[in-house]
C-alpha positions as CSV (number, residue, x, y, z in Angstrom):
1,X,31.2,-72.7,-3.5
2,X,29.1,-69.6,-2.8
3,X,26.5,-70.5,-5.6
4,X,26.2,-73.7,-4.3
5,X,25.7,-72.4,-0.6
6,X,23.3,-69.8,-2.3
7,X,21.1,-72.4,-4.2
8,X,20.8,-74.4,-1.0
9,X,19.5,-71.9,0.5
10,X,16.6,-70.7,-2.0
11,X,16.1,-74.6,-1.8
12,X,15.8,-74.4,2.0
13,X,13.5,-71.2,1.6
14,X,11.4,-73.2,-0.9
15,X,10.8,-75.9,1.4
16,X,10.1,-73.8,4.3
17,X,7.4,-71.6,2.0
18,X,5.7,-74.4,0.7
19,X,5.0,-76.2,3.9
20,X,3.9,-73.2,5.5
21,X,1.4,-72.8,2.6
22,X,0.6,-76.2,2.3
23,X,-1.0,-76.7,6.0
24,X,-3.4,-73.9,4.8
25,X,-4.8,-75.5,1.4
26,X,-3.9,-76.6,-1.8
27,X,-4.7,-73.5,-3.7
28,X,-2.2,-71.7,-0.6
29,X,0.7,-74.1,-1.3
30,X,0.5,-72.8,-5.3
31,X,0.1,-69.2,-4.2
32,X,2.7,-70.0,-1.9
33,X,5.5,-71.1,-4.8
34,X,4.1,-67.8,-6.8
35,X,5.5,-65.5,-3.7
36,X,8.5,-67.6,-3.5
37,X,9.4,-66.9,-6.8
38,X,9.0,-63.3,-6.3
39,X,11.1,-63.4,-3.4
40,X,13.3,-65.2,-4.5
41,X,13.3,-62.8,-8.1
42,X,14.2,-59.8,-6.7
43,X,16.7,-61.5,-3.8
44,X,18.5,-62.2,-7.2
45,X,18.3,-59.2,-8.3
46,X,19.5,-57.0,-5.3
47,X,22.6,-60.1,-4.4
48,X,23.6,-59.4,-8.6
49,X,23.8,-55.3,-7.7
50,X,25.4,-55.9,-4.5
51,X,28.1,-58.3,-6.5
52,X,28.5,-55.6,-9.3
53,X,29.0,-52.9,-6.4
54,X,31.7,-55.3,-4.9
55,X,34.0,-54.9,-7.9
56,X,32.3,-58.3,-10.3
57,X,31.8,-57.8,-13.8
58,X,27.8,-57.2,-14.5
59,X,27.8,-60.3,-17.3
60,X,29.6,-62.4,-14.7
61,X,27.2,-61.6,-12.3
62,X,24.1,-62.2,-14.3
63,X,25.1,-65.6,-15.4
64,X,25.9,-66.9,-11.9
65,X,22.2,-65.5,-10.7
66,X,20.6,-67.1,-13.6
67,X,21.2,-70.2,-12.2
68,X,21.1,-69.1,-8.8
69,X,17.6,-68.0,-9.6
70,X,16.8,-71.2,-12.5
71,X,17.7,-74.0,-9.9
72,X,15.0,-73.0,-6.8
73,X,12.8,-72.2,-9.0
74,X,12.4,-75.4,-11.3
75,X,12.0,-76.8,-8.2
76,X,9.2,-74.6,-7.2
77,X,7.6,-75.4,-10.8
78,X,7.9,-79.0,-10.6
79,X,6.1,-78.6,-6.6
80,X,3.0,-76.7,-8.5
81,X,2.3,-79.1,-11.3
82,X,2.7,-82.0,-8.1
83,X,0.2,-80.0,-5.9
84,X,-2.5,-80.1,-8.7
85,X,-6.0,-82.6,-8.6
């Protein structure tokens, strides 16, 4: 249940980022989706370490974040190649 509360949220943030950037320009809504998928990158990585420190197994842990991390950002993706003209 956690993953799926987790993917909502990247979702969520996605949404928020890309609006934000999207009332600026075109060009801000893709540089927009680029930060978000920094942010959301290394919010992956320090949730895995924080999950490894709570006792999880490291290969558990990576698995879950990969698609923790895959889902929001195929999202982002598909937004960037809809924003282009």
């Amino acid at each position: 249940m956690r993953t799926v509360v987790v993917i909502v949220i990247g979702l969520v943030l996605l949404a928020v980022v890309f609006a934000v950037a999207r009332r600026r320009s075109g060009l801000a809504a893709r540089k927009g989706l680029a930060a978000f998928g920094v942010m959301w990158f290394m919010f992956c990585v320090v949730d895995t370490f924080v999950g490894v420190w709570s006792g999880y197994p490291l290969l558990d842990e990576l698995l879950i974040h990969l698609v923790i991390f895959a889902v929001p950002v195929a999202a982002a993706v598909a937004l960037g190649r809809s924003t282009r003209r």
